[in-house]
N, C-alpha and C positions, 0 to 999 in steps of 0.2 A: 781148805780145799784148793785154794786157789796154788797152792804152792807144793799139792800135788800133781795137778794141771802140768806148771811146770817140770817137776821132775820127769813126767813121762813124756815132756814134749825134748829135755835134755837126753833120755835113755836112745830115744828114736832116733832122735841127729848124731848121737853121738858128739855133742858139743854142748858149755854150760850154756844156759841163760846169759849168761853176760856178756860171751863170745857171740851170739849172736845180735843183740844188741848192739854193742860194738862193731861188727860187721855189718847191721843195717843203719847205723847213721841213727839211731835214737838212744835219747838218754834216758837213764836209768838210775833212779833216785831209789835212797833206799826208804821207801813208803810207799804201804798198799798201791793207791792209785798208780803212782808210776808203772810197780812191777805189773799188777790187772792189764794197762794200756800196751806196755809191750807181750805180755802174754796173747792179749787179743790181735795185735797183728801178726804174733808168731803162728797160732793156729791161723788165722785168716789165711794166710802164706799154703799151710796145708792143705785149706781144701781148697783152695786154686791149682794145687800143684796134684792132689789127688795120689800122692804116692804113701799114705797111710791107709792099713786094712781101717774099714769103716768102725767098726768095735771096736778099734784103738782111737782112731779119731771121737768119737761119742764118748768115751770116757776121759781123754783129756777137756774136748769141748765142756762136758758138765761138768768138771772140777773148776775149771779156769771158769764159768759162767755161774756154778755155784745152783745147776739145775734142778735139783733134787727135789721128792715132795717130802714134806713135811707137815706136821701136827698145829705148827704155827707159826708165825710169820716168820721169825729168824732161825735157820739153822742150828740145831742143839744137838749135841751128843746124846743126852739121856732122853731125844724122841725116838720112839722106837720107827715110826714112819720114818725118819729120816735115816736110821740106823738101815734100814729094810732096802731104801731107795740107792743108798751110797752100795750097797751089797750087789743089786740086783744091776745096777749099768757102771759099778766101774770092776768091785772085786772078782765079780762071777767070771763075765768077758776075757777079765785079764789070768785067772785062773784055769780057764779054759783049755787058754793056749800053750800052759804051763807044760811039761813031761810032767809025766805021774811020778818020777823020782824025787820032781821039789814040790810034792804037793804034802 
């Protein structure tokens, strides 16, 4: 999740993760923690700056945070809760906004 977080925080700047990183002065190792830590100040960045529609920002925030509900303690594919949850605040919102030609 977390690393779809980032892809839609890269779609929206139109710049990678790593340029970003590299343009803010933090490193960026290639493990979890690191990417999570710059992910969190790159949303942070967001909603300081408040130039993301809020259903975009909400569904990058729960990917990168990993917000979802779920059936049990760890995120699984085969919960159907979490299958339901991932649906209803990242695909639906982003679907939304889609044209009916790429739906």
């Amino acid at each position: 999740m977390l690393e779809l977080g980032i892809l839609l925080l890269e779609l929206w700047h139109s710049e990678s993760f790593e340029t970003f990183a590299s343009e803010s002065n933090l490193t960026l190792a290639k493990n979890f923690g690191s990417r999570y830590e710059v992910a969190q100040g790159w949303i942070s960045l967001n909603e300081n700056e408040g130039d993301m529609p809020p259903f975009y920002f909400d569904a990058a925030t729960r990917c990168i945070e990993c917000t979802f509900a779920t059936s049990s303690p760890k995120p699984d594919w085969k919960d159907v809760t979490f299958q339901k949850s991932v649906s209803q605040y990242v695909i639906k919102p982003l679907l939304d906004i889609c044209p009916a030609k790429y739906r």
